[in-house]
DODRENRO-962990 format. One record per residue (C-alpha): x, y, z. Coordinates in steps of 0.05 Angstrom, whole numbers, padded with zeros to 5 digits, always signed. Layout:
XYZ;...
REM end
This chain:
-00423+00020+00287;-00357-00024+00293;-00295+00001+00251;-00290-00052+00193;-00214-00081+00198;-00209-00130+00149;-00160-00086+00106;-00127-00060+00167;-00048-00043+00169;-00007-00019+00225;+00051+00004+00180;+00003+00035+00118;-00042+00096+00128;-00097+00070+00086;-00116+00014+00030;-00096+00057-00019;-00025+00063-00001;-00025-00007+00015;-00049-00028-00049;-00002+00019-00087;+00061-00014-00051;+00036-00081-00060;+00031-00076-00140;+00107-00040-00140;+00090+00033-00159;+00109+00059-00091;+00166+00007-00077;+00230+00031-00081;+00299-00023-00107;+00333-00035-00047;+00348-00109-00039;+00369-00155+00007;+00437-00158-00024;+00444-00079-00011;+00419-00085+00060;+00473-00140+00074;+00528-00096+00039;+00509-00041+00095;+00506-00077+00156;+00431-00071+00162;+00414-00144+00165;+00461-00152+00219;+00430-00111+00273;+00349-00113+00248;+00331-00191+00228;+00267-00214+00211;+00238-00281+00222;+00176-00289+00180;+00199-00241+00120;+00241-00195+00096;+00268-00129+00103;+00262-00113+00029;+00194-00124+00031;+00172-00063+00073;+00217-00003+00034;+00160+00056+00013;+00177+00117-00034;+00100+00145-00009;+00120+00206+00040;+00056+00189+00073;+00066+00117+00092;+00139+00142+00117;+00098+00195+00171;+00054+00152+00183;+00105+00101+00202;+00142+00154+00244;+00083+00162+00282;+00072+00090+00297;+00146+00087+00316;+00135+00147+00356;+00079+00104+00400;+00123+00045+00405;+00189+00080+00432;+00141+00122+00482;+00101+00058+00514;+00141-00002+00522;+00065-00034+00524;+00050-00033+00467;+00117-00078+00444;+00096-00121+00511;+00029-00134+00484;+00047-00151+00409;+00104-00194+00438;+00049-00238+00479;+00011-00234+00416;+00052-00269+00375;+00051-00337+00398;-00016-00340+00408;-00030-00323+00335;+00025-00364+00325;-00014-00427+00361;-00083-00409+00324;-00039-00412+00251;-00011-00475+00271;-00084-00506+00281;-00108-00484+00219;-00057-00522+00194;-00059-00574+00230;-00136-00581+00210;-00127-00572+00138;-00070-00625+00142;-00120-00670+00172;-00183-00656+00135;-00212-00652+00209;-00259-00596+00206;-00312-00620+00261;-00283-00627+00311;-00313-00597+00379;-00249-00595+00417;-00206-00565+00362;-00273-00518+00339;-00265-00497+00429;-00188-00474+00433;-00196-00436+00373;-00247-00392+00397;-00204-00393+00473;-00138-00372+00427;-00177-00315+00392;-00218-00296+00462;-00143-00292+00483;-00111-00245+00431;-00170-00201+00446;-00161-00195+00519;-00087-00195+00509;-00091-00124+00460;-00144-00096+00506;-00105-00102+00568;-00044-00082+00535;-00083-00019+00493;-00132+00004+00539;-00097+00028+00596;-00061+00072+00550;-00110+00086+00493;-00121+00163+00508;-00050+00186+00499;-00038+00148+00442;-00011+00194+00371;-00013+00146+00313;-00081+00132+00278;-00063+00059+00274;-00053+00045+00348;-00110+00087+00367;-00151+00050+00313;-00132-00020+00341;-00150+00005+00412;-00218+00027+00396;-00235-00032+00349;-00208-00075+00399;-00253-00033+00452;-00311-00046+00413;-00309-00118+00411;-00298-00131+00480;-00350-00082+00501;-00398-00104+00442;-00456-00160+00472;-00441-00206+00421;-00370-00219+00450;-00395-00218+00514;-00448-00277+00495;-00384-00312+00460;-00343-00307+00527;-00404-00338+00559;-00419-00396+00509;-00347-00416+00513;-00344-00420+00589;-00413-00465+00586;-00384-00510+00516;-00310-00511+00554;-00335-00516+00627;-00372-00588+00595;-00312-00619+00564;-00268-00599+00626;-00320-00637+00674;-00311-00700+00632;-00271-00739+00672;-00291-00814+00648;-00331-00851+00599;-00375-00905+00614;-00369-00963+00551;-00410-01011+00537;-00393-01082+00503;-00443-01134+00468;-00424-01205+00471;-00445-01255+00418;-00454-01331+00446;-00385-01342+00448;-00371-01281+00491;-00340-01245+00430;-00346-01177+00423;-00395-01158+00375;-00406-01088+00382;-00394-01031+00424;-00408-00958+00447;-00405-00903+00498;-00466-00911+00552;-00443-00847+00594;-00394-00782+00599;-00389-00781+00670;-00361-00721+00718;-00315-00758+00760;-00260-00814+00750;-00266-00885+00748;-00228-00913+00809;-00178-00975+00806;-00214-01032+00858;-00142-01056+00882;-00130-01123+00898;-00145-01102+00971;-00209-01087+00950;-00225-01155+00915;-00193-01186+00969;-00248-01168+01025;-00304-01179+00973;-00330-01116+00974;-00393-01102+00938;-00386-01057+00879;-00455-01061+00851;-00475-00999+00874;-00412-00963+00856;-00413-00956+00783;-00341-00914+00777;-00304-00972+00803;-00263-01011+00759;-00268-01087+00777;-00224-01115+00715;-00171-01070+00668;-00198-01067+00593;-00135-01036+00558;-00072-01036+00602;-00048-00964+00585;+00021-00957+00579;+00034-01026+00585;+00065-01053+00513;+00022-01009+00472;+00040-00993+00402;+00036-00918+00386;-00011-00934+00338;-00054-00972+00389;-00046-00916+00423;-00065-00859+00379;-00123-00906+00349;-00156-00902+00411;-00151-00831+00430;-00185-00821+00365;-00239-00870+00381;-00246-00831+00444;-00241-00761+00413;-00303-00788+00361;-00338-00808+00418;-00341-00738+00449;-00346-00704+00383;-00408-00752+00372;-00441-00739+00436;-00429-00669+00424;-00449-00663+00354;-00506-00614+00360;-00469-00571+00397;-00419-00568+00344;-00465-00555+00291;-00490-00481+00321;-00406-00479+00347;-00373-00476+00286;-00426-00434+00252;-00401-00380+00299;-00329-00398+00281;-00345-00391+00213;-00387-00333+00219;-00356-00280+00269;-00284-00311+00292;-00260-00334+00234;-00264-00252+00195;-00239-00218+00273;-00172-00270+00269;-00150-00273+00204;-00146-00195+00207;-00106-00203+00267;-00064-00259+00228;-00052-00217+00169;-00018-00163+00215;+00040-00218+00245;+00089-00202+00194;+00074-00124+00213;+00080-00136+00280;+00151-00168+00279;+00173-00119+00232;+00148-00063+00285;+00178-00095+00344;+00245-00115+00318;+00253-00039+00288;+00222-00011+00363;+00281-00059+00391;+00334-00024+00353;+00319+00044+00362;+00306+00037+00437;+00378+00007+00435;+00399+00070+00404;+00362+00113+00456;+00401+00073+00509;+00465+00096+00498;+00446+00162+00492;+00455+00173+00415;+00408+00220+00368;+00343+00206+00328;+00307+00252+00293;+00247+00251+00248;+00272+00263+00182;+00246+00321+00140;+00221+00285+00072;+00238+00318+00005;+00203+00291-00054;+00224+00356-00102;+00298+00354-00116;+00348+00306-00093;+00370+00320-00028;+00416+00295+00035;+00431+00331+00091;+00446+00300+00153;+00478+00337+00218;+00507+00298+00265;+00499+00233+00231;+00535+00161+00259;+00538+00093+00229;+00473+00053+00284;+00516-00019+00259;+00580+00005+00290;+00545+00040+00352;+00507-00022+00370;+00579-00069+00361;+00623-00019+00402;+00625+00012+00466;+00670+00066+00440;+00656+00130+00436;+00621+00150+00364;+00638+00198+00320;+00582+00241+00283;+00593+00280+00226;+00555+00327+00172;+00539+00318+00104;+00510+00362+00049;+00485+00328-00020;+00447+00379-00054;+00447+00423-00120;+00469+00482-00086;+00538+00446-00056;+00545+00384-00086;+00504+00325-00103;+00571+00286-00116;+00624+00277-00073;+00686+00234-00066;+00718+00218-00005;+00793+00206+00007;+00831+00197+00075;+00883+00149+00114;+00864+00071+00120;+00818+00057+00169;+00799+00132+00176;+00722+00127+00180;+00715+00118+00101;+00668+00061+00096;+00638+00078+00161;+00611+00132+00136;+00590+00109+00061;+00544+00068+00097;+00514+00106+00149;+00493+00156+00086;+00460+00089+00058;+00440+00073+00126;+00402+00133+00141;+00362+00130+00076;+00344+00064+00088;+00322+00073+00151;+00281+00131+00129;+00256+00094+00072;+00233+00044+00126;+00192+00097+00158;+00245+00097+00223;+00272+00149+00253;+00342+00166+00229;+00416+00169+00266;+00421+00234+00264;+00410+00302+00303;+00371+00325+00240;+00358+00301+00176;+00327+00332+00117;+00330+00266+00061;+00287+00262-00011;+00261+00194-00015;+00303+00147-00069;+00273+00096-00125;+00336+00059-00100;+00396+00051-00066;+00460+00019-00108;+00525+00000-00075;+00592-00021-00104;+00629-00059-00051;+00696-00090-00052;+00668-00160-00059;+00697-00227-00061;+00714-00272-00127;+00641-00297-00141;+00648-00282-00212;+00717-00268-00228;+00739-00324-00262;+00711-00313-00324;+00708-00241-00315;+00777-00225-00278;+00769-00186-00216;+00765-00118-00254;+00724-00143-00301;+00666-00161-00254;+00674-00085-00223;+00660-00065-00289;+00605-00106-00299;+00566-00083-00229;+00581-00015-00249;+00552-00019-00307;+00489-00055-00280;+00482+00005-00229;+00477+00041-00297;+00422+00012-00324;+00374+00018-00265;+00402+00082-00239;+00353+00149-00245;+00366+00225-00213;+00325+00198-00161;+00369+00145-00130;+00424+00143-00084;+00491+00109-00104;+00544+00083-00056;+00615+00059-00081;+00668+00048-00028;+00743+00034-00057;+00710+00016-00125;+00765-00003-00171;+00822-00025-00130;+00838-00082-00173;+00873-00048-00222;+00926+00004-00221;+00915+00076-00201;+00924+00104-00276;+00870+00057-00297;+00831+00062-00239;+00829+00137-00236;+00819+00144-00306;+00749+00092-00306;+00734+00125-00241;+00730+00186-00281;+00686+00163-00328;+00640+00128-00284;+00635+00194-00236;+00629+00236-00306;+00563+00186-00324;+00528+00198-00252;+00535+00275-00258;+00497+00276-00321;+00447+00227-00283;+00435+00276-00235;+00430+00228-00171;+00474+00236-00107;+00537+00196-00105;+00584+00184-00054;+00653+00150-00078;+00701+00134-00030;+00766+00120-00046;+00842+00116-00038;+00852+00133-00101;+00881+00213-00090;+00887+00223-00154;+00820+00225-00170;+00811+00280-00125;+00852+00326-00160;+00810+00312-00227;+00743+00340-00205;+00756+00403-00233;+00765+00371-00300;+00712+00331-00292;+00655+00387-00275;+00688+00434-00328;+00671+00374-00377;+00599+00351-00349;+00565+00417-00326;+00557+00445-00400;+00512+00388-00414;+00475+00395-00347;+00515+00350-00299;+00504+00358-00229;+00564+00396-00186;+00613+00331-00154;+00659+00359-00099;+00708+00323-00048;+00711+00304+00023;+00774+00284+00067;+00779+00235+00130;+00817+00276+00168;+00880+00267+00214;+00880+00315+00272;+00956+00317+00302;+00982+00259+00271;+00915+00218+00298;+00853+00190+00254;+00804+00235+00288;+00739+00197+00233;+00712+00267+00228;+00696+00290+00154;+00716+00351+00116;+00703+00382+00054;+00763+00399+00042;+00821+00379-00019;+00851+00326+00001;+00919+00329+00008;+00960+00260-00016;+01022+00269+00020;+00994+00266+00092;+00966+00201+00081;+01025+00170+00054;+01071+00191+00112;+01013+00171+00151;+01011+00095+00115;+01096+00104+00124;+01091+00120+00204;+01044+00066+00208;+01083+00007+00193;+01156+00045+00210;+01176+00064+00142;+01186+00132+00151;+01261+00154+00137;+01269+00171+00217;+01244+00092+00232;+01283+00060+00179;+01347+00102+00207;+01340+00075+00275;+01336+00003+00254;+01393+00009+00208;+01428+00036+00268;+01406-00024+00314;+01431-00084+00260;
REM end
């Protein structure tokens, strides 16, 4: 008995799953907007859909993703095979089209390289598969191979294979067609119609030929006057009028043969390739991910399988890097640790010199749970994540809607929309938040804001240069955690001997630092100014 794959997913464990994500109830918000505010889009881009559409809060659809991944990252086949696949699906979509454009549906020739493109996405999988189907781990792959095993195995396919070469090996022997032409009295056409589909061509009968009066009566594939000069001051509609009338032709001759020909189409090819059509989106999505984490592997940086919490909120992640910045830059990457839980912290905001790994890190937190959320591995040595109804991000953004709003004003207004869809469950990511507006204001709506995600319960990073801030945590625990607010704690960039070293601390963060840092920066220390005073 064959394995029925008409509901068949690479990337979901079973219809159930599959059906759950497609009616929302296991589909995380994490939008396209999000994934362009982290990088994400930049270094995995889709063709035929997008990114958004493949997010999962299931725990089972994420290990069974990590399995398929798994399979992919150990045999570079499989990725070879899908990426032959493709445009041969590709070509088989494009004649569907092309026939319901047309209203064409019997036509022999058309009805003959579908059934050669599907014959050929078969062979392709099972020469790609088979070879490797016994050390294969993931249930879909080593579904596929054996479905795929079946088919070309099964008698039925090998009766197709052997039909086709017959129907194919007929139209490929056609090499001219013998017309005939009815005169009325007046030597007018009146009528005509094919005679003959003969197996070799028609030859010319030069003028040479007519010349020495040779006798062509008993040569009947030798031309002794041009009817249509072909390529001679033909229209492209004379042209393509009598292709068609040759194409009829055939298709007439033929007819019977299409008759029992596109009741196996209909019957057997048709249900085997649209399963196989219906995974194209999958595919790319597979091979695109497959592409970036092999480009990880190559330069020699961490993935792990994530542990997946779906009890408390929880992010841990040792070792962790930003994948955007280690696939733009040959530098050397910095990893770093971080600890969102109840027991720490599930709140934390960062502080630290300019350009001292801040935003790097706010989005390879964001990064990490989106990848995992994806069912990929994650840039990390280990990783122990609970899966998020959403990831929310507050990004210094341009002036889109700040003229009716003013700049702070449309902060405002996207931190207050994070409010209204944010749960204990989500993960929220605000990177210099607030700089529009002095640091008194800011730190004191900063306050407020960090104040209202404690009592939500979800994990929160805030990075920031406002320092202040910082030094109001205390305050702001001792006024949430009677009512239940979750712990919020701080982290510092650090500066290792005077040098940005984009390693992160929990630590206080000390103000002064990065102030003489800024000063040394841009020679305003005391000492700098000095010495220039000295040289005017």
């Amino acid at each position: 008995m064959t394995t029925d794959l008409s509901k068949f997913s690479l990337i979901f464990p079973d219809e159930e799953t599959q059906t759950a994500h497609m009616s929302g109830r296991a589909k995380p918000n994490i939008d396209m907007f999000v994934l362009e505010e982290l990088g994400l889009c930049e270094i995995f881009k889709l063709k035929n859909s997008n990114l958004d559409e493949y997010f999962t809060s299931d725990p089972a659809v994420i290990a069974h993703r990590n399995e398929v991944f798994r399979d992919m990252l150990e045999f570079p086949e499989i990725s070879a095979t899908l990426n032959k696949l493709i445009p041969i699906l590709t070509d088989i979509m494009e004649l569907r089209r092309l026939e319901a454009d047309n209203g064409e549906t019997e036509s022999y020739l058309e009805s003959i390289t579908e059934i050669e493109l599907y014959i050929s996405s078969i062979s392709t999988l099972y020469g790609g598969l088979s070879p490797i189907a016994d050390k294969l781990k993931s249930r879909a792959f080593r579904t596929l191979a054996t479905r795929i095993s079946e088919l070309v195995n099964s008698d039925y396919y090998s009766e197709l294979n052997k039909k086709l070469g017959e129907l194919t090996n007929r139209v490929r022997d056609i090499r001219s067609v013998t017309i005939g032409v009815n005169l009325d009295a007046q030597l007018r056409p009146s009528s005509a119609g094919v005679l003959s589909i003969n197996p070799e061509p028609f030859r010319s009968g030069d003028v040479i030929e007519k010349i020495l009066r040779l006798n062509f009566k008993d040569d009947e594939y030798t031309c002794i006057a041009n009817l249509v000069p072909f390529g001679k001051k033909q229209s492209e509609n004379q042209k393509t009028a009598l292709a068609y009338a040759f194409n009829s032709a055939i298709n007439d001759v033929y007819k019977q043969s299409l008759r029992s020909w596109k009741k196996i189409v209909q019957t057997y090819v048709l249900e085997n390739t649209d399963f196989l059509l219906n995974l194209m989106p999958e595919i790319e999505f597979l091979v695109k991910g497959t592409l970036l984490l092999r480009y990880l592997k190559t330069k020699n940086l961490p993935l792990c399988t994530p542990t997946v919490r779906d009890d408390a909120p929880v992010f841990r992640a040792y070792g962790l890097y930003n994948p955007c910045v280690a696939v733009k830059v040959d530098d050397e990457i910095i990893p770093n640790d971080l600890e969102f839980d109840a027991e720490n912290a599930l709140i934390y905001v960062l502080t630290g010199p300019n350009r001292g790994g801040k935003s790097v890190i706010t989005c390879a937190m964001g990064l990490a749970q989106a990848m995992m959320q994806l069912g990929m591995f994650v840039p990390a040595v280990k990783a122990e994540i609970s899966v998020s109804d959403g990831i929310f991000t507050h990004f210094p953004t341009g002036a889109d809607d700040t003229i009716d709003k003013g700049r702070l004003g449309e902060e405002c207004a996207r931190l207050n929309e994070i409010f209204e869809n944010v749960t204990e469950k989500s993960l929220v990511l605000l990177d210099e938040s607030l700089s529009s507006t002095g640091a008194y204001e800011a730190s004191y709506i900063a306050a407020e804001v960090l104040a209202g995600f404690s009592r939500v319960g979800c994990r929160c990073l805030f990075s920031t240069h406002l320092h202040e801030l910082a030094a109001e945590i205390d305050n702001i625990n001792a006024r949430t955690s009677p009512e239940g607010g979750s712990k919020i704690d701080t982290l510092v960039a650090g500066i290792d001997e005077g040098k940005r070293s984009f390693k992160i601390y929990r630590m206080k963060p000390d103000g002064k630092s990065y102030a003489r840092d800024i000063a040394d920066k841009y020679g305003l220390s005391y000492e700098n100014i000095v010495k220039n005073i000295k040289k005017a």
